[in-house]
mmJSON file of the N, C-alpha and C atoms, coordinates in Angstrom:
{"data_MODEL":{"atom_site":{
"group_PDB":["ATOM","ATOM","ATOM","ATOM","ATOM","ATOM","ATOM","ATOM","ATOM","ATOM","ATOM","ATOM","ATOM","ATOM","ATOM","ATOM","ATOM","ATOM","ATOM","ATOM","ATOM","ATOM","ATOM","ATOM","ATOM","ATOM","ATOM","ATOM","ATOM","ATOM","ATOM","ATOM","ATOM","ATOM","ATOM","ATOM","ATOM","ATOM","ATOM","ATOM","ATOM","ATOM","ATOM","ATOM","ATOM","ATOM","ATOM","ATOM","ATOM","ATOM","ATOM","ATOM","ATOM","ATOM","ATOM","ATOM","ATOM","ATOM","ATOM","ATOM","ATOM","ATOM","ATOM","ATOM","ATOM","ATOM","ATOM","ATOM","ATOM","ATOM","ATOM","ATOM","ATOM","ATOM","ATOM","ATOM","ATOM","ATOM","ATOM","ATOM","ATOM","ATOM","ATOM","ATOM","ATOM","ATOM","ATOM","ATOM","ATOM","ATOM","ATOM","ATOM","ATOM","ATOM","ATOM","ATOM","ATOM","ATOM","ATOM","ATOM","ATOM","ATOM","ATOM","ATOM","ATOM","ATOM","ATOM","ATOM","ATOM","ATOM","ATOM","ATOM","ATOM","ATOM","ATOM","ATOM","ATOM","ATOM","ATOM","ATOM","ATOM","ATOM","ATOM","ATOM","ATOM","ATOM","ATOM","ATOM","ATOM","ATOM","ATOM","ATOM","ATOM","ATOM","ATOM","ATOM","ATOM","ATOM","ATOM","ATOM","ATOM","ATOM","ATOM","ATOM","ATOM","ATOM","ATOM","ATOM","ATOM","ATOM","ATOM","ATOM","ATOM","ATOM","ATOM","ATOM","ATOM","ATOM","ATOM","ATOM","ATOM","ATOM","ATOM","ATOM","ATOM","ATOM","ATOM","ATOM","ATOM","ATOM","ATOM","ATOM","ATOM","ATOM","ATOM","ATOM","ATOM","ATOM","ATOM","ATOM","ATOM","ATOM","ATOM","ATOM","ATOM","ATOM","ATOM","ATOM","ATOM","ATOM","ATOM","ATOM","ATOM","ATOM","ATOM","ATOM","ATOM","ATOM","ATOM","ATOM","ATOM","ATOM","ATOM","ATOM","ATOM","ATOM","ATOM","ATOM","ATOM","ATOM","ATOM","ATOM","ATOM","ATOM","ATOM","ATOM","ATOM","ATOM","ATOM"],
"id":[1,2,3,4,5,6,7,8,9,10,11,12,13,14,15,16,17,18,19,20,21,22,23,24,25,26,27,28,29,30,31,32,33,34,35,36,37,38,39,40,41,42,43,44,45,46,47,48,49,50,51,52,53,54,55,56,57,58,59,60,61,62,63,64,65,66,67,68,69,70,71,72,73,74,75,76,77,78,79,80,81,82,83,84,85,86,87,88,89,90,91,92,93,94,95,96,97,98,99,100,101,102,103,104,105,106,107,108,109,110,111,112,113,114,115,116,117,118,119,120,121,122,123,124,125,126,127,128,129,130,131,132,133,134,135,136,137,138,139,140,141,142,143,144,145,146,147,148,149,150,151,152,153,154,155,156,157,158,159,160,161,162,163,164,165,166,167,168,169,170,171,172,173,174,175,176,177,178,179,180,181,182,183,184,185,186,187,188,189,190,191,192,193,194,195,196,197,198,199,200,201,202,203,204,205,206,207,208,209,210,211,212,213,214,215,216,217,218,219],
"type_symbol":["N","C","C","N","C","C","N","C","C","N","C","C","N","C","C","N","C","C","N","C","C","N","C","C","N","C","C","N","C","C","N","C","C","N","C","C","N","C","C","N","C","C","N","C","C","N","C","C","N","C","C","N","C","C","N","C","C","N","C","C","N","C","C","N","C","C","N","C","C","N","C","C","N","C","C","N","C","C","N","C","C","N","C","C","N","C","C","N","C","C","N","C","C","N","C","C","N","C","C","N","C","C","N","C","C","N","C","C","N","C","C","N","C","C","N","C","C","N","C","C","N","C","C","N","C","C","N","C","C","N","C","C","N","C","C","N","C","C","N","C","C","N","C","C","N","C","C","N","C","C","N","C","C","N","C","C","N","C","C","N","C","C","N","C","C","N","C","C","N","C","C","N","C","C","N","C","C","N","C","C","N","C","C","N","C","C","N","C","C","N","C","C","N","C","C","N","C","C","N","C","C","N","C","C","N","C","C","N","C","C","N","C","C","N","C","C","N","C","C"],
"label_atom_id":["N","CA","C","N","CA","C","N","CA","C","N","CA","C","N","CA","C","N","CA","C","N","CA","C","N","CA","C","N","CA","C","N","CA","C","N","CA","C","N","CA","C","N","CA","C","N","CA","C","N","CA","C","N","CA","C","N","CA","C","N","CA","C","N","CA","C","N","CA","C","N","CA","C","N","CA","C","N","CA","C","N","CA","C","N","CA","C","N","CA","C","N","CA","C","N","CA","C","N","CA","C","N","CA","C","N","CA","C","N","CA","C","N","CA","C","N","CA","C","N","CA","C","N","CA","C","N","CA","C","N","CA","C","N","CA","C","N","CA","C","N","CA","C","N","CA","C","N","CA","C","N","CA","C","N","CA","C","N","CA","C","N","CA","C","N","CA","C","N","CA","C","N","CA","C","N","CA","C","N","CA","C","N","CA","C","N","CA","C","N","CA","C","N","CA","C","N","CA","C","N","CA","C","N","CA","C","N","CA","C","N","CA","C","N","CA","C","N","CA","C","N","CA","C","N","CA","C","N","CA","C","N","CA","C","N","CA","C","N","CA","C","N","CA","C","N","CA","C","N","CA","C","N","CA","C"],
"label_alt_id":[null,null,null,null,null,null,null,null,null,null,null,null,null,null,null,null,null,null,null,null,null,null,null,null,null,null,null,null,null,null,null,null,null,null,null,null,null,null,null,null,null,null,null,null,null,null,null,null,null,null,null,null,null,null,null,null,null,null,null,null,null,null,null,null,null,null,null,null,null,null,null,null,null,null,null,null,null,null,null,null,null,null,null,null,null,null,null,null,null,null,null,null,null,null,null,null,null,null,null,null,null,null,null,null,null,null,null,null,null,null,null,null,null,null,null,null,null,null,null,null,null,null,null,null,null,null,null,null,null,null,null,null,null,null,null,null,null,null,null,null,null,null,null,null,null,null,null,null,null,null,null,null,null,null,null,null,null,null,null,null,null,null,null,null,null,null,null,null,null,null,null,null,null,null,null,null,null,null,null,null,null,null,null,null,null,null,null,null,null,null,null,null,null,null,null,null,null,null,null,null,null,null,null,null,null,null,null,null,null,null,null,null,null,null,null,null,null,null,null],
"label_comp_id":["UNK","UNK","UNK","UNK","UNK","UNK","UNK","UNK","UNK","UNK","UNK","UNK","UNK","UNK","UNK","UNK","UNK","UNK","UNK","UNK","UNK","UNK","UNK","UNK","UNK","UNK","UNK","UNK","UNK","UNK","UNK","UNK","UNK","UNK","UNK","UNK","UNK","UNK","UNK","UNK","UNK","UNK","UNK","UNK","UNK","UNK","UNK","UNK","UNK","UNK","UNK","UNK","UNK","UNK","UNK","UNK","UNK","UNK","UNK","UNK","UNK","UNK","UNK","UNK","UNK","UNK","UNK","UNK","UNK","UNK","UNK","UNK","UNK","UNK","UNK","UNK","UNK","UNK","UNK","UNK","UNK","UNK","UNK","UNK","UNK","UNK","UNK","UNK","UNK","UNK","UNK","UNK","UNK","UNK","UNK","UNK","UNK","UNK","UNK","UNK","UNK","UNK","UNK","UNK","UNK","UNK","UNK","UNK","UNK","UNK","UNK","UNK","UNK","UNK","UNK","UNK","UNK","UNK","UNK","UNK","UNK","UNK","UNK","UNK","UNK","UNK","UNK","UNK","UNK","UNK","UNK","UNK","UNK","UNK","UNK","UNK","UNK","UNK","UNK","UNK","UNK","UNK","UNK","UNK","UNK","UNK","UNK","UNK","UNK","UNK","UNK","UNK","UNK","UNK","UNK","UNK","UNK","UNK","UNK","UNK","UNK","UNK","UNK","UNK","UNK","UNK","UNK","UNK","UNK","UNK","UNK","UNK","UNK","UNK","UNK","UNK","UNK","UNK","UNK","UNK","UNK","UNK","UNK","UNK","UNK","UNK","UNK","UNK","UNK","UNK","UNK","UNK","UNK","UNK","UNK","UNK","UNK","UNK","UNK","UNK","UNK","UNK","UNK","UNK","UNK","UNK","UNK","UNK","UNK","UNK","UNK","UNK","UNK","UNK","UNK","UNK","UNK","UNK","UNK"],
"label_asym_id":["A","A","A","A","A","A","A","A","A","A","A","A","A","A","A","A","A","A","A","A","A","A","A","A","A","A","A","A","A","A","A","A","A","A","A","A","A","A","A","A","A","A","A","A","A","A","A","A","A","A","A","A","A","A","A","A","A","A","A","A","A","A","A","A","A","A","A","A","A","A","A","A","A","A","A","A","A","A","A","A","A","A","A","A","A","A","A","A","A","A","A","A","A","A","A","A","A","A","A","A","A","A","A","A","A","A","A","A","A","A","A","A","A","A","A","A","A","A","A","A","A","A","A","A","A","A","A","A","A","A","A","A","A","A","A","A","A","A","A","A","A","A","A","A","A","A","A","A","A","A","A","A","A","A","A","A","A","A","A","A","A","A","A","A","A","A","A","A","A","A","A","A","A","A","A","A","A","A","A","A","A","A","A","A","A","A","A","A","A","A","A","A","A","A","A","A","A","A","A","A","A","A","A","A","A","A","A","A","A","A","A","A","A","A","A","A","A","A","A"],
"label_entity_id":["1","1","1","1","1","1","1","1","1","1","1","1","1","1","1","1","1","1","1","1","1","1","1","1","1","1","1","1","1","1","1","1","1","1","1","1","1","1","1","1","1","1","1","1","1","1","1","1","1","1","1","1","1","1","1","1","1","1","1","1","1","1","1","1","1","1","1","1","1","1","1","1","1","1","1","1","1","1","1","1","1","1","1","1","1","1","1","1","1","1","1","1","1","1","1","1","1","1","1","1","1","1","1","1","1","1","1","1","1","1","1","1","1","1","1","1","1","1","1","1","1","1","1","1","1","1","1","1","1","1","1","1","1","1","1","1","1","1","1","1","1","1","1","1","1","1","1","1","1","1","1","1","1","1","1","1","1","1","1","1","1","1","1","1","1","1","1","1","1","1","1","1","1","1","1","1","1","1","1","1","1","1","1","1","1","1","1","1","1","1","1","1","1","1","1","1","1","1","1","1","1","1","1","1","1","1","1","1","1","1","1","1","1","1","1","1","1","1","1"],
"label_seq_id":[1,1,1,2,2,2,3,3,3,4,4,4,5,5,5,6,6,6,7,7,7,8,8,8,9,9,9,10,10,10,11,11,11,12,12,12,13,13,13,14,14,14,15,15,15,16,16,16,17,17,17,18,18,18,19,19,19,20,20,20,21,21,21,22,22,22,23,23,23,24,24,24,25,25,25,26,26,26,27,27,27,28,28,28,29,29,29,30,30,30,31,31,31,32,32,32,33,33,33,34,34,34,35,35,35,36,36,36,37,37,37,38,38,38,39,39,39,40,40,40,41,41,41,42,42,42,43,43,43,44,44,44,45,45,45,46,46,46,47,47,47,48,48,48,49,49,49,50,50,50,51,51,51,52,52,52,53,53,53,54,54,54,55,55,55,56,56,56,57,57,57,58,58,58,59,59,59,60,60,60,61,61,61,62,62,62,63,63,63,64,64,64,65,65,65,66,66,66,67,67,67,68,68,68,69,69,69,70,70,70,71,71,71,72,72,72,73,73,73],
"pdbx_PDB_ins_code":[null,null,null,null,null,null,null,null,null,null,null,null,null,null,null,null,null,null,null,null,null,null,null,null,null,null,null,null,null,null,null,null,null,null,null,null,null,null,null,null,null,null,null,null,null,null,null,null,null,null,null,null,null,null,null,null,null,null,null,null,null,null,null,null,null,null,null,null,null,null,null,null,null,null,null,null,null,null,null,null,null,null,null,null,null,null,null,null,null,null,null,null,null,null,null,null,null,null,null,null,null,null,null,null,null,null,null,null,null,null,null,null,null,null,null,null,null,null,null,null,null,null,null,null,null,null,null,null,null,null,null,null,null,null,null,null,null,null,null,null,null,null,null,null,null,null,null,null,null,null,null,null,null,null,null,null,null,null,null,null,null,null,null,null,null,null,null,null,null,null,null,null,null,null,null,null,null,null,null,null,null,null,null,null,null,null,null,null,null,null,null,null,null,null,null,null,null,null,null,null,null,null,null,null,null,null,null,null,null,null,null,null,null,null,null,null,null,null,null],
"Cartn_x":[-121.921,-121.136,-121.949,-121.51,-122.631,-121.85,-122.918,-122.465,-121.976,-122.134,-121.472,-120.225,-119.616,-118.493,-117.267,-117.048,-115.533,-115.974,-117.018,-117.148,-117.174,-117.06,-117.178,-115.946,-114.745,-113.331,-113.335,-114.508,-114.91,-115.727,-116.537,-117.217,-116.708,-116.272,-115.113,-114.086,-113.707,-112.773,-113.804,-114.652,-115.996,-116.284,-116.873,-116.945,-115.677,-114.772,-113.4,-112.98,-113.147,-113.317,-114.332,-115.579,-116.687,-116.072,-115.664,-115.095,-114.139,-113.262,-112.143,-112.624,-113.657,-113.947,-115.481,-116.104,-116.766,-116.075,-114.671,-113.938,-112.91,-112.533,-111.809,-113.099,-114.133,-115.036,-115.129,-115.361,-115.258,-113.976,-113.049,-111.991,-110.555,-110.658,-109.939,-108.674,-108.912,-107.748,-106.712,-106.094,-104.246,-104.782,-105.468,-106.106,-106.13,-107.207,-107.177,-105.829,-105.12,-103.917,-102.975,-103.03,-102.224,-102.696,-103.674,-104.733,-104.152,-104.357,-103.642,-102.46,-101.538,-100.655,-99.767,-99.939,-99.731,-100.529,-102.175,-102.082,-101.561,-101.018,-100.048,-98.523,-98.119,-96.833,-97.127,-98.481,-98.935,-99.243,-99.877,-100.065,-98.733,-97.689,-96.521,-95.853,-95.32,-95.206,-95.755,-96.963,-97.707,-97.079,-97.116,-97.405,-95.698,-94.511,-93.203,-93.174,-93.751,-93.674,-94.157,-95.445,-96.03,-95.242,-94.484,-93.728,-92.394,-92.124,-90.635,-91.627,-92.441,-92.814,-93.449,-94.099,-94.137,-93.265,-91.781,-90.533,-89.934,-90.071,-89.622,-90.2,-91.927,-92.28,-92.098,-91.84,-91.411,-90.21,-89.271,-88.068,-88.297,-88.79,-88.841,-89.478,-90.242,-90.87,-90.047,-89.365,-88.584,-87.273,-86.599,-86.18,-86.434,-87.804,-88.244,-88.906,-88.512,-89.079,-90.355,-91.234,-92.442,-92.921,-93.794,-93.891,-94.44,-93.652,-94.082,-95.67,-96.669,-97.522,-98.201,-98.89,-99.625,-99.3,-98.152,-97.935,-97.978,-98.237,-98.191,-99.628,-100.646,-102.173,-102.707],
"Cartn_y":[203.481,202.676,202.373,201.171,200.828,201.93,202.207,203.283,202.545,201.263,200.603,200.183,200.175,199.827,199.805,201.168,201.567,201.213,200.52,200.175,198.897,198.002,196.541,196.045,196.708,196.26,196.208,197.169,197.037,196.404,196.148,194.83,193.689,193.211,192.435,191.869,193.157,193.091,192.021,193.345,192.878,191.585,190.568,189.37,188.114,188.994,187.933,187.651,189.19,189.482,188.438,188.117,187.4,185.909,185.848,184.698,184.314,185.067,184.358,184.361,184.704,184.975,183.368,183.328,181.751,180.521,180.843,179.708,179.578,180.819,180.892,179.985,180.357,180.212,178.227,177.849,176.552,175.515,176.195,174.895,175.816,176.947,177.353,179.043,179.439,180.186,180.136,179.235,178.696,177.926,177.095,176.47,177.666,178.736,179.547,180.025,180.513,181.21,180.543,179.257,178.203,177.969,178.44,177.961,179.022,180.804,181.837,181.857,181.25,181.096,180.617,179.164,178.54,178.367,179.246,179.998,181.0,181.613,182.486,182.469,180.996,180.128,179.287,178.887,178.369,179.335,180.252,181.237,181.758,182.318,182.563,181.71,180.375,179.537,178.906,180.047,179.04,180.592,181.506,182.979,182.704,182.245,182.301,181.156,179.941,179.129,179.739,179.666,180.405,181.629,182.641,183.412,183.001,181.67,181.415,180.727,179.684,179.221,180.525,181.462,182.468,183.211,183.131,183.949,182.532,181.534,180.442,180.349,180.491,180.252,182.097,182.997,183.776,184.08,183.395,183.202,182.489,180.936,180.081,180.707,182.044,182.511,183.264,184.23,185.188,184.25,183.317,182.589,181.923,181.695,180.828,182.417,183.666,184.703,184.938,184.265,184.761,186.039,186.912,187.864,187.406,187.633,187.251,187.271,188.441,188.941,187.781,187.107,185.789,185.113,184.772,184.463,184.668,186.126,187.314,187.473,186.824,187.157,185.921],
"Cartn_z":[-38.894,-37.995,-36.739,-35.944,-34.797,-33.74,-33.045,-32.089,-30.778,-30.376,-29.843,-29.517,-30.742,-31.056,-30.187,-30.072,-29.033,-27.662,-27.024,-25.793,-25.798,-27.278,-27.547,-26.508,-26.466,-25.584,-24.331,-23.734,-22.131,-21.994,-22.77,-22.469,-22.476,-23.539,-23.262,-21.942,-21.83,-20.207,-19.145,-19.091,-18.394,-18.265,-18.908,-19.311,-19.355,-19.64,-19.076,-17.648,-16.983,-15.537,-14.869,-15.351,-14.903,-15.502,-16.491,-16.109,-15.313,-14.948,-14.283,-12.462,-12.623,-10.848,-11.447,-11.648,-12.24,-11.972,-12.532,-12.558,-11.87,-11.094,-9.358,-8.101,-8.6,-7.506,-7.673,-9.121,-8.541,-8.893,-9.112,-9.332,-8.1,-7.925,-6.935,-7.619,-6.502,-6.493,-7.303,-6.516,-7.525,-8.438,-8.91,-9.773,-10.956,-10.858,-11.812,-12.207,-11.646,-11.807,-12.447,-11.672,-12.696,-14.38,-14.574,-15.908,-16.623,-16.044,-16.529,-17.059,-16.107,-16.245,-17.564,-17.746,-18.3,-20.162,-19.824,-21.328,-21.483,-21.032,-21.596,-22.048,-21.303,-21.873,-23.182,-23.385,-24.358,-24.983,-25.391,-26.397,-26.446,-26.066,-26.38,-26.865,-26.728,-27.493,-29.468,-28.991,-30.428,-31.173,-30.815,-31.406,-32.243,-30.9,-31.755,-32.313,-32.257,-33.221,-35.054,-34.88,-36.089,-36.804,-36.004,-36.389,-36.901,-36.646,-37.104,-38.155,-38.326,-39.477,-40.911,-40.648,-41.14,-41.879,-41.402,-41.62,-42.609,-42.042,-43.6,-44.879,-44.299,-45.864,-46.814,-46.019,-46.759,-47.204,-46.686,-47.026,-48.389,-48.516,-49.494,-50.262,-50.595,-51.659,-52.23,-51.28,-51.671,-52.646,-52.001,-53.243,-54.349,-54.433,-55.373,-56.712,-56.205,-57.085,-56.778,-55.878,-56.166,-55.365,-54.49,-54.262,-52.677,-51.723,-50.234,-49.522,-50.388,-49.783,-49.677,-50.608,-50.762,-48.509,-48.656,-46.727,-46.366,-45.862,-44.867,-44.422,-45.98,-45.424,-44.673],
"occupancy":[1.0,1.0,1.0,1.0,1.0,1.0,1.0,1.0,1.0,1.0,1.0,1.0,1.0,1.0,1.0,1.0,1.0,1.0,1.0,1.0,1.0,1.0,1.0,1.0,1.0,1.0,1.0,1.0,1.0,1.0,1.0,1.0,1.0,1.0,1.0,1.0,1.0,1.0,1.0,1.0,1.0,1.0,1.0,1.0,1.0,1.0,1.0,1.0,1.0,1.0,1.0,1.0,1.0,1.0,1.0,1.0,1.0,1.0,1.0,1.0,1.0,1.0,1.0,1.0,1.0,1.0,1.0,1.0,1.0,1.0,1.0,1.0,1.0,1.0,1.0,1.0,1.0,1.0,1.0,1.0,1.0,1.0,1.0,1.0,1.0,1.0,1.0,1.0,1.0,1.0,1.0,1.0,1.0,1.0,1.0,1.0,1.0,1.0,1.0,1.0,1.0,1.0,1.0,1.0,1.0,1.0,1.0,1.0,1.0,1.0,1.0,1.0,1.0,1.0,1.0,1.0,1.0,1.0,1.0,1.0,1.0,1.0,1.0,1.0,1.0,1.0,1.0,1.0,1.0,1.0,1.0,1.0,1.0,1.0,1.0,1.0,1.0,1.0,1.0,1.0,1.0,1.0,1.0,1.0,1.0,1.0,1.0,1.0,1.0,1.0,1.0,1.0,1.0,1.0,1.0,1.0,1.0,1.0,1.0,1.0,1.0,1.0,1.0,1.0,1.0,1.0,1.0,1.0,1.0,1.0,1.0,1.0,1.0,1.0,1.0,1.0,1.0,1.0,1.0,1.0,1.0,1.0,1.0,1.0,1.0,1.0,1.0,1.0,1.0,1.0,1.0,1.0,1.0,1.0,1.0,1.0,1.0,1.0,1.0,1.0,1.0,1.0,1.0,1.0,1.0,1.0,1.0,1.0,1.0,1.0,1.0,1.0,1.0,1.0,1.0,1.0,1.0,1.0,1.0],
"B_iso_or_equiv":[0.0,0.0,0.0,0.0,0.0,0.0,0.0,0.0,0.0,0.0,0.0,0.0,0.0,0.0,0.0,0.0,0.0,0.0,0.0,0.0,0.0,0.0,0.0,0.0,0.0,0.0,0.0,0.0,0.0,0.0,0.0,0.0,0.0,0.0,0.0,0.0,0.0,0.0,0.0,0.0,0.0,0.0,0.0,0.0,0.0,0.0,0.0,0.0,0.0,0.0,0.0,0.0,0.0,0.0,0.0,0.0,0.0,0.0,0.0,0.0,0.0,0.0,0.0,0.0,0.0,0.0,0.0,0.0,0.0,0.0,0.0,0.0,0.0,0.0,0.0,0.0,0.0,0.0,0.0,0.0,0.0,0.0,0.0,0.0,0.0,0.0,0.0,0.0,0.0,0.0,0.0,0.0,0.0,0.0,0.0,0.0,0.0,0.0,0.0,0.0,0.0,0.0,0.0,0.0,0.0,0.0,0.0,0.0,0.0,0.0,0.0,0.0,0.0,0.0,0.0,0.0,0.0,0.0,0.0,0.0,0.0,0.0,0.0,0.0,0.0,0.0,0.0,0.0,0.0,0.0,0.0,0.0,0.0,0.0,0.0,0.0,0.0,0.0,0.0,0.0,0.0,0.0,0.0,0.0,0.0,0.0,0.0,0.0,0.0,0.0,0.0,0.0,0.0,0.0,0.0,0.0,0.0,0.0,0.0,0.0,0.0,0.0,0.0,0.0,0.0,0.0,0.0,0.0,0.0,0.0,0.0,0.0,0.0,0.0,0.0,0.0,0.0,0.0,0.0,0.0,0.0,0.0,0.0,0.0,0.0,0.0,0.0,0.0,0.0,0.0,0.0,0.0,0.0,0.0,0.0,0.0,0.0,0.0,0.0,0.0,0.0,0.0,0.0,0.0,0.0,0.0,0.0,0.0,0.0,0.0,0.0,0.0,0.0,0.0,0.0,0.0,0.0,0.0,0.0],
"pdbx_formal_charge":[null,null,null,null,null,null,null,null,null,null,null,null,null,null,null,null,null,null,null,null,null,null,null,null,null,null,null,null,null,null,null,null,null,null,null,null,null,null,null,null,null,null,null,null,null,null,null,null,null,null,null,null,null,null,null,null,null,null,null,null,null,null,null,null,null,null,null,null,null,null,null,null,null,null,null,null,null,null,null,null,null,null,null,null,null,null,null,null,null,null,null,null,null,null,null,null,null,null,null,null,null,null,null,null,null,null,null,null,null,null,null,null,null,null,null,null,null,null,null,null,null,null,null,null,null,null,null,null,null,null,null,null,null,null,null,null,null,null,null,null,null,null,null,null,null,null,null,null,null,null,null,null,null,null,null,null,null,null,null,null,null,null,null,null,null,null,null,null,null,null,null,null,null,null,null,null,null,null,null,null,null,null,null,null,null,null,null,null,null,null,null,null,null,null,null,null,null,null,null,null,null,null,null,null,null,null,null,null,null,null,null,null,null,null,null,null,null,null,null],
"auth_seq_id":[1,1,1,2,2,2,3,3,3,4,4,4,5,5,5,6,6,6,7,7,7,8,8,8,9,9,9,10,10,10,11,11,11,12,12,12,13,13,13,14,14,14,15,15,15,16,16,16,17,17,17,18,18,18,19,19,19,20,20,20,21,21,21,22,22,22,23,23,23,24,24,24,25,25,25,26,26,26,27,27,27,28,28,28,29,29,29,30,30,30,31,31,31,32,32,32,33,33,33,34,34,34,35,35,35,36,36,36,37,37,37,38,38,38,39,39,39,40,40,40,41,41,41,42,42,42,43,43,43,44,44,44,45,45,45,46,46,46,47,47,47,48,48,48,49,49,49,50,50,50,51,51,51,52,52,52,53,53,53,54,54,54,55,55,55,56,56,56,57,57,57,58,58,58,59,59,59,60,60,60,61,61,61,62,62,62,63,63,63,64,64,64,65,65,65,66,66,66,67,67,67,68,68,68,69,69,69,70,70,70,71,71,71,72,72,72,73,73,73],
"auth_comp_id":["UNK","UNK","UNK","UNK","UNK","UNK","UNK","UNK","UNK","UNK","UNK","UNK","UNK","UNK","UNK","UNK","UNK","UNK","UNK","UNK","UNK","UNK","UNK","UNK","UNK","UNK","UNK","UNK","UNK","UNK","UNK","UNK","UNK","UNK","UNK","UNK","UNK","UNK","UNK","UNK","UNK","UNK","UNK","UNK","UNK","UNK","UNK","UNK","UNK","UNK","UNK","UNK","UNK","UNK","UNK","UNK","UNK","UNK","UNK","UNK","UNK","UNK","UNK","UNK","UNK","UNK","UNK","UNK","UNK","UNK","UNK","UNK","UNK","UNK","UNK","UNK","UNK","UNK","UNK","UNK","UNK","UNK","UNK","UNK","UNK","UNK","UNK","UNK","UNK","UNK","UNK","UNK","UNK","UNK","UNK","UNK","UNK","UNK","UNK","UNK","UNK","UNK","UNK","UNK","UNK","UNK","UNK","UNK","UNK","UNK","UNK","UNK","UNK","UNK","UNK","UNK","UNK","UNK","UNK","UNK","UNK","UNK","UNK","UNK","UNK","UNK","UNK","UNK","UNK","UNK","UNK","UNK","UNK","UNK","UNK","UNK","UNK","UNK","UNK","UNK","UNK","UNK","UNK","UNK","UNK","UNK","UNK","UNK","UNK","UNK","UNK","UNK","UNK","UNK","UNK","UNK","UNK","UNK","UNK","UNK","UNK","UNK","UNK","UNK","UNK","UNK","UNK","UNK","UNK","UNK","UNK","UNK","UNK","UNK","UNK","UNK","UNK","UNK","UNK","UNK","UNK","UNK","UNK","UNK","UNK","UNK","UNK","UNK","UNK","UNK","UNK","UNK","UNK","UNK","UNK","UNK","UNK","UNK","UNK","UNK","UNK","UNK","UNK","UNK","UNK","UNK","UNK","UNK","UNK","UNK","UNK","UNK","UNK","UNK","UNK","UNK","UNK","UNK","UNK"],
"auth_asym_id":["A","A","A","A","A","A","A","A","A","A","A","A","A","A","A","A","A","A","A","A","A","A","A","A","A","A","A","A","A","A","A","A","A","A","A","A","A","A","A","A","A","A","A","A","A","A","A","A","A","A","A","A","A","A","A","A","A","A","A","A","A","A","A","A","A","A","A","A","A","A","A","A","A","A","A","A","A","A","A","A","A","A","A","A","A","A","A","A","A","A","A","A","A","A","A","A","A","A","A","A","A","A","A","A","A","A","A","A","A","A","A","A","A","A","A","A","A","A","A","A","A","A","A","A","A","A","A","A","A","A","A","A","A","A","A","A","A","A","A","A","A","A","A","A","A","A","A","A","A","A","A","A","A","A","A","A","A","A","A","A","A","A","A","A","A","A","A","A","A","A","A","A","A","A","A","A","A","A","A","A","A","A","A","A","A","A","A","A","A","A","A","A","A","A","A","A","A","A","A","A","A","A","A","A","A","A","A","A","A","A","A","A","A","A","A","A","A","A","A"],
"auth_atom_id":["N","CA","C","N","CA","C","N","CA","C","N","CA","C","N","CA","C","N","CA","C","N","CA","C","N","CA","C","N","CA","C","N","CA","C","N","CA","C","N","CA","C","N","CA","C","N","CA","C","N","CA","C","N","CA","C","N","CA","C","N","CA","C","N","CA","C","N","CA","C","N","CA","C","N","CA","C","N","CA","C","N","CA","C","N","CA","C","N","CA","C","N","CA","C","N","CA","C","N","CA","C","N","CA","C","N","CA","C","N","CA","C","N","CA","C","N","CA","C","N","CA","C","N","CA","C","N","CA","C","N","CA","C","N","CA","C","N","CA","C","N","CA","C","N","CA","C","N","CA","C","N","CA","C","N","CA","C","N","CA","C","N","CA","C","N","CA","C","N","CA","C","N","CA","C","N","CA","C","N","CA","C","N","CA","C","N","CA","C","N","CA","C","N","CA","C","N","CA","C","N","CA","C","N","CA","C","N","CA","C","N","CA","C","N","CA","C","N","CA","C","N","CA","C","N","CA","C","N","CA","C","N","CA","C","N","CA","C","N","CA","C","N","CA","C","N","CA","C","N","CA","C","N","CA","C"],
"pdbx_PDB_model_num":[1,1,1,1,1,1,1,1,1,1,1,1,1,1,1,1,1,1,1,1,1,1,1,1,1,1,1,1,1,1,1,1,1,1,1,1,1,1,1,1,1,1,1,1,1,1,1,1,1,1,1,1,1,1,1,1,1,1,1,1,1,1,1,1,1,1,1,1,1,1,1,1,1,1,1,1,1,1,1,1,1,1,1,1,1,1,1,1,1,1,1,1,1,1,1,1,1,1,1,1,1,1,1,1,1,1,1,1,1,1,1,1,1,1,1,1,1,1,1,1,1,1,1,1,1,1,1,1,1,1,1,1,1,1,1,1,1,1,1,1,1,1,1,1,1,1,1,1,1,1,1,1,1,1,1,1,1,1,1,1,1,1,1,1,1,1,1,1,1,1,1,1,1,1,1,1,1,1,1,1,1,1,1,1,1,1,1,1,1,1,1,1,1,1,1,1,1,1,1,1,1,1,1,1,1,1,1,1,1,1,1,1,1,1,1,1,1,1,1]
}}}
């Protein structure tokens, strides 16, 4: 296994952190926040969309007999 690995998520942080201070510095403050903001109304949005579409087509399998897993992956 890479010995890296379990610190891959702080790095991560790390690098998101450096971005959001990049892109505070040239489009602004409330600018960024507003950007934050509003992907996270957009990713919540897409996450329960996809989840209600998800829950139909396994519905439509489960009636049609066939075996749900095939949608789930």
């Amino acid at each position: 296994m890479v010995p890296f690995l379990p610190l891959l998520p702080f790095f991560w942080l790390l690098l998101e952190v450096a971005g959001f201070v990049i892109v505070g510095r040239a489009i602004g403050l409330l600018a960024t926040l507003a950007l934050v903001v509003l992907g996270a109304f957009v990713g919540s949005a897409l996450l329960r969309l996809q989840g209600v579409l998800l829950l139909r087509r396994l519905q439509s399998s489960l009636e049609a007999g066939e075996p749900p897993a095939a949608g789930m992956v």
